[in-house]
C-alpha positions in Angstrom: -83.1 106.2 -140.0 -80.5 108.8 -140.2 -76.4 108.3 -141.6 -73.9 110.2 -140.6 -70.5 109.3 -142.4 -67.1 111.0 -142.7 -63.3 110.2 -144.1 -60.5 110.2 -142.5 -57.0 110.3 -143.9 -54.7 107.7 -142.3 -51.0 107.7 -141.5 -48.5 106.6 -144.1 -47.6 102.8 -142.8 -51.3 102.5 -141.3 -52.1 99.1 -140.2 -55.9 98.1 -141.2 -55.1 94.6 -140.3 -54.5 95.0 -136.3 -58.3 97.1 -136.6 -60.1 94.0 -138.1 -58.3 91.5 -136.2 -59.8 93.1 -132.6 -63.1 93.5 -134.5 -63.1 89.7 -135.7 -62.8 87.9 -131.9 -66.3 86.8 -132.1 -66.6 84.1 -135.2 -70.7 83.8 -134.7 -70.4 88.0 -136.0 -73.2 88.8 -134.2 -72.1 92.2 -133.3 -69.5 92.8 -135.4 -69.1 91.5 -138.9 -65.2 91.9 -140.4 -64.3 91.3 -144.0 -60.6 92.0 -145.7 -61.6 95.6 -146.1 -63.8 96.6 -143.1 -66.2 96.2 -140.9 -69.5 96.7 -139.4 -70.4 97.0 -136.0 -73.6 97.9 -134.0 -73.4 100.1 -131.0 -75.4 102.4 -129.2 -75.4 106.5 -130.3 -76.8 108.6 -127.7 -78.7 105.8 -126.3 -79.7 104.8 -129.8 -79.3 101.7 -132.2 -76.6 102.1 -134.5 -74.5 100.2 -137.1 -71.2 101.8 -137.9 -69.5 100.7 -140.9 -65.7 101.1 -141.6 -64.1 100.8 -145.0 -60.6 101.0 -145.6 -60.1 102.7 -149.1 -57.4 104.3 -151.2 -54.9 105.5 -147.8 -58.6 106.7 -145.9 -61.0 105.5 -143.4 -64.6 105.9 -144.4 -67.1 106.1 -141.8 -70.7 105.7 -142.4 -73.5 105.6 -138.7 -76.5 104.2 -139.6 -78.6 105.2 -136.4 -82.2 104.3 -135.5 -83.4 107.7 -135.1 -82.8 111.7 -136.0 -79.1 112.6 -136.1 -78.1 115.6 -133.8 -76.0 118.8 -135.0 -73.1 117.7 -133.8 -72.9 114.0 -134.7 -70.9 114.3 -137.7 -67.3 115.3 -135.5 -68.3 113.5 -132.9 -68.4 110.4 -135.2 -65.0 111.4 -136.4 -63.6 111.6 -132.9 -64.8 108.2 -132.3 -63.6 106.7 -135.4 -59.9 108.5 -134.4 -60.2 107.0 -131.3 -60.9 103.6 -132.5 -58.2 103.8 -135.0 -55.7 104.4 -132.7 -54.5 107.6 -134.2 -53.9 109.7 -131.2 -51.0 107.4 -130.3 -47.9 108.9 -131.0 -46.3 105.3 -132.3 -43.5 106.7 -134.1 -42.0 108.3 -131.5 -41.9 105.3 -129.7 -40.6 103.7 -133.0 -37.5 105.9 -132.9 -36.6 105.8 -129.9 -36.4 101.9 -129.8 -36.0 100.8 -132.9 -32.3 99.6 -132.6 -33.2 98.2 -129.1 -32.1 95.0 -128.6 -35.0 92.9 -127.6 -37.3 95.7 -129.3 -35.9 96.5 -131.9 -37.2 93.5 -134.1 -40.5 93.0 -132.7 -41.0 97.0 -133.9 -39.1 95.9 -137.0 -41.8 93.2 -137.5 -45.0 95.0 -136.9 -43.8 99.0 -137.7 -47.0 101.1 -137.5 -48.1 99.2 -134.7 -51.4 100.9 -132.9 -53.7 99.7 -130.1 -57.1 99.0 -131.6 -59.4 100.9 -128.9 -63.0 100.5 -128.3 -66.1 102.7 -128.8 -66.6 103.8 -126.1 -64.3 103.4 -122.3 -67.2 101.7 -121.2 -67.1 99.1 -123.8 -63.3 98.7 -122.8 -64.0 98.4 -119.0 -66.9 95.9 -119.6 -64.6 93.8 -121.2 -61.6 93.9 -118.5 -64.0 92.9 -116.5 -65.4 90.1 -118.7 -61.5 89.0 -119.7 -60.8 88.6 -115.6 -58.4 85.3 -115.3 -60.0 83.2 -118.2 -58.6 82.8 -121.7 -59.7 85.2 -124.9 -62.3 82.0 -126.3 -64.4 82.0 -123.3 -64.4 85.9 -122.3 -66.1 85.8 -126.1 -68.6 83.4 -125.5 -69.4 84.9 -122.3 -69.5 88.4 -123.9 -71.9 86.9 -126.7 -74.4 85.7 -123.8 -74.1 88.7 -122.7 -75.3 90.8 -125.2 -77.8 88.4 -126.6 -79.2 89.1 -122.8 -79.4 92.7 -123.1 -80.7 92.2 -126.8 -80.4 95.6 -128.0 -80.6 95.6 -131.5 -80.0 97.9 -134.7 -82.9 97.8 -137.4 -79.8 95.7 -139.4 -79.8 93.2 -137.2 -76.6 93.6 -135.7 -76.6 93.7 -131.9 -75.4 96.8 -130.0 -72.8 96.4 -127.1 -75.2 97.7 -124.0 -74.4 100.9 -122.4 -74.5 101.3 -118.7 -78.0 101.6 -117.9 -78.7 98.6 -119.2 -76.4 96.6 -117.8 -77.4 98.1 -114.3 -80.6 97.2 -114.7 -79.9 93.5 -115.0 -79.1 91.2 -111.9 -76.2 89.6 -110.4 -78.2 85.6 -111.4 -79.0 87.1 -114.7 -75.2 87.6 -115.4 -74.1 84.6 -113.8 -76.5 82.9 -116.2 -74.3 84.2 -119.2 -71.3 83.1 -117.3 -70.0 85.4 -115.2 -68.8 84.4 -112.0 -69.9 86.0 -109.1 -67.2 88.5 -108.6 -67.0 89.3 -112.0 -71.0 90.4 -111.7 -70.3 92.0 -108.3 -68.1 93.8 -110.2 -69.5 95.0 -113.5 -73.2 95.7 -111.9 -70.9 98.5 -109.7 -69.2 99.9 -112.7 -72.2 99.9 -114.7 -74.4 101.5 -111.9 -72.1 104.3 -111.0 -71.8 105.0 -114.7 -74.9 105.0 -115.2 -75.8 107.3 -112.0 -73.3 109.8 -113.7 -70.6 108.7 -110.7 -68.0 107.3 -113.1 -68.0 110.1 -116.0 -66.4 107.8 -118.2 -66.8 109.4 -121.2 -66.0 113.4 -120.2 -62.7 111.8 -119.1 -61.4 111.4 -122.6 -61.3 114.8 -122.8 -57.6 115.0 -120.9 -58.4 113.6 -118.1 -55.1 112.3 -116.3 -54.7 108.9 -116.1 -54.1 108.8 -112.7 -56.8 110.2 -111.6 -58.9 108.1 -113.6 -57.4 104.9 -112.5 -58.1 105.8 -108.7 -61.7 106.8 -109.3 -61.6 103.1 -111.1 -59.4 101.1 -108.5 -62.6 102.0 -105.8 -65.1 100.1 -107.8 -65.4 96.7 -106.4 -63.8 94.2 -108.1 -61.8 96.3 -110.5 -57.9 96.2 -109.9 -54.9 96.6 -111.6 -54.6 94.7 -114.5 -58.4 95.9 -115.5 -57.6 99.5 -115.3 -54.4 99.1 -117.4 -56.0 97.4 -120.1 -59.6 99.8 -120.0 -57.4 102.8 -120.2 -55.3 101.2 -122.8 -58.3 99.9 -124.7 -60.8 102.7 -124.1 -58.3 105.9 -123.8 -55.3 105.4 -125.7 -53.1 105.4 -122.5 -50.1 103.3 -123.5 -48.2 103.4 -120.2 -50.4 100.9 -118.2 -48.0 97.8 -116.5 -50.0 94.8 -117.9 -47.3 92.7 -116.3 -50.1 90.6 -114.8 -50.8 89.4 -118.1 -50.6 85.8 -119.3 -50.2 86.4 -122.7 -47.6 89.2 -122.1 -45.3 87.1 -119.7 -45.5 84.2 -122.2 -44.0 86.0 -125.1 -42.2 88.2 -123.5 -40.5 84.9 -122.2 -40.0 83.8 -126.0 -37.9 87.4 -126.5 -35.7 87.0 -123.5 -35.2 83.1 -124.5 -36.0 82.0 -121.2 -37.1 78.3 -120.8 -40.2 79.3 -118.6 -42.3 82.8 -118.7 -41.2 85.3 -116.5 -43.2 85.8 -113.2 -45.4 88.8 -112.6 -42.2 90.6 -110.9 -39.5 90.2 -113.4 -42.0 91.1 -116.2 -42.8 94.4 -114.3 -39.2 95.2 -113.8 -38.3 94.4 -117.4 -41.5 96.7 -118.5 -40.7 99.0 -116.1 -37.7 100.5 -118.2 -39.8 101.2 -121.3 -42.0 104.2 -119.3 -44.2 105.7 -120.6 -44.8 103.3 -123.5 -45.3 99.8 -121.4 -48.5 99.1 -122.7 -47.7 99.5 -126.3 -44.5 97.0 -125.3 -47.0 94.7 -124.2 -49.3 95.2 -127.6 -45.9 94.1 -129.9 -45.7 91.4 -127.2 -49.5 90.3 -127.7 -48.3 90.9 -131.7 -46.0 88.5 -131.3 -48.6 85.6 -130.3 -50.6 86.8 -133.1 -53.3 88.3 -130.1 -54.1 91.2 -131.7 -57.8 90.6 -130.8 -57.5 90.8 -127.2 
C-alpha cells in the first residue's frame, strides 16, 4: 500500500458542510463514510483501489490516498487537482456573490448560504454515472439503486470501503445485470453506451477537464443514447465545475424556486428556464442556492 496526501489552503468563508452533506447521501456508508469533520471515500486511482480521506482542519483541507498499489511520480498534484476539483474551488462564487447580492429574489438566498460551492465528484465519470442513475426518480431511490450498483461491481479497497467502478467495468456488465440493481431499461441502454465509449477511449472524459469548452463537450454527450439535457447540465456541473447548465427540468429546482417567487404551484419547465435564463452564465449555481434552499445539498 502506498499514501499520497497533501494540504490545501481554503477560501476565507469556505463551506465544509455543503462537502459532507453530498458525501453523506448514502446512510448504509458503504462507499463513503462522513463525520462532522471529514470524510472517507473509496475510488478507483489509475484503475486501482483507493480510500481518500478528507479532514477539514484549522482553515485547510488535508488529503491523505490510501491506494492498493505503488504510487506513480506524479500522483501527489494530481491528487491535489482532484481534491480542488471536488472542493469546488475553481468556481469563481464571489463574483457571482457581488454581482447579485442585493438582487431581489437572490439576494437572500446568497445572504443565507454565502460561500456557496457545488460539491463535484471524483471524477466526470462518476458525475455522468449518476445523471444517469438520478433520471426521473427521487434522490432516496437513485441511492439505493447506486448502492446495488456498486455492490455489483464489488470493487473494493483493502479498507473495506467500496470503489465507485470506472468505465470498464461498468461496460463489461449487462443490460439484465443492471436492471437487476434497478435500472430501468433505458437508463441501462444508456449508461452501458456512456460507459463503453468511455471505456474505448471515444468519450475522453477526463482530458476534457483540461479546458475543454462546454459546448463541445455537451454535444459529444447529447449523442450518447439516452443522455439529454438535464443529464449533461448536471454531469458538467457535478463533474466540471460548469455553473451555467439550465437545470430548469429539475423537480427540486422548480419547487423552490416556486417558494422564492411566492407562487401557489411550482413553475413549469418554461417559466423556470426563462426566469434562469437572466442569471447567464451562473444558472446552475442559481439552481444549487435553489437546491440549498430545500436543504438538497446532497443531490
Amino acid at each position: 500500500m502506498s499514501v499520497i496526501d497533501c494540504d490545501i489552503v481554503l477560501p476565507p468563508g469556505f463551506r465544509p458542510q455543503d462537502i459532507l452533506a453530498f458525501h453523506r447521501r448514502d446512510g448504509e456508508r458503504l462507499a463513503e463514510q462522513v463525520d462532522e469533520a471529514g470524510l472517507r471515500k473509496g475510488l478507483l486511482w489509475r484503475g486501482l483501489p483507493a480510500c481518500l480521506a478528507l479532514r477539514f482542519e484549522d482553515g485547510r483541507a488535508r488529503l491523505a490516498l490510501a491506494l492498493d498499489g505503488a504510487a506513480d511520480a506524479g500522483d501527489g498534484v494530481a491528487l491535489e487537482r482532484m481534491g480542488r476539483r471536488m472542493l469546488g474551488l475553481s468556481q469563481p462564487v464571489e463574483d457571482f456573490e457581488r454581482q447579485y447580492r442585493n438582487h431581489p429574489q437572490l439576494g437572500g438566498l446568497i445572504a443565507a448560504r454565502a460561500g456557496l460551492r457545488v460539491p463535484q465528484t471524483a471524477t466526470p465519470f462518476e458525475a455522468l454515472a449518476w445523471a444517469i442513475t438520478g433520471q426521473q426518480i427521487s434522490v432516496a431511490a437513485a441511492v439505493t439503486i447506486r448502492r446495488r450498483m456498486l455492490l455489483l461491481c464489488d470493487c473494493r479497497h483493502s479498507s473495506g470501503l467500496l470503489c465507485h467502478p470506472d468505465a470498464a467495468r461498468l461496460a463489461a456488465l449487462t443490460a439484465d445485470q443492471l436492471g437487476e440493481s434497478g435500472f430501468s431499461r433505458a437508463k441501462s441502454r444508456a449508461l452501458l453506451a456512456l460507459s463503453q465509449a468511455a471505456a474505448a477511449g471515444e468519450l475522453p472524459l477526463d482530458a476534457w477537464l483540461d479546458g475543454t469548452p462546454a459546448a463541445d463537450v455537451a454535444e459529444r454527450l447529447l449523442a450518447v443514447p439516452g443522455i439529454g439535457p438535464w443529464t449533461v447540465s448536471y454531469a458538467l456541473l457535478r463533474g466540471y465545475g460548469w455553473l451555467d447548465g439550465s437545470l430548469h427540468g429539475d423537480v427540486a429546482v422548480r419547487k423552490a424556486l416556486g417558494m422564492v417567487l411566492g407562487m401557489a404551484e411550482k413553475p413549469d419547465q418554461k417559466q423556470a428556464q426563462d426566469w434562469l435564463g437572466a442569471f447567464s452564465p451562473w444558472r446552475a449555481l442559481v439552481a444549487a442556492h435553489l437546491w440549498a434552499l430545500l436543504q438538497a445539498g446532497g443531490f
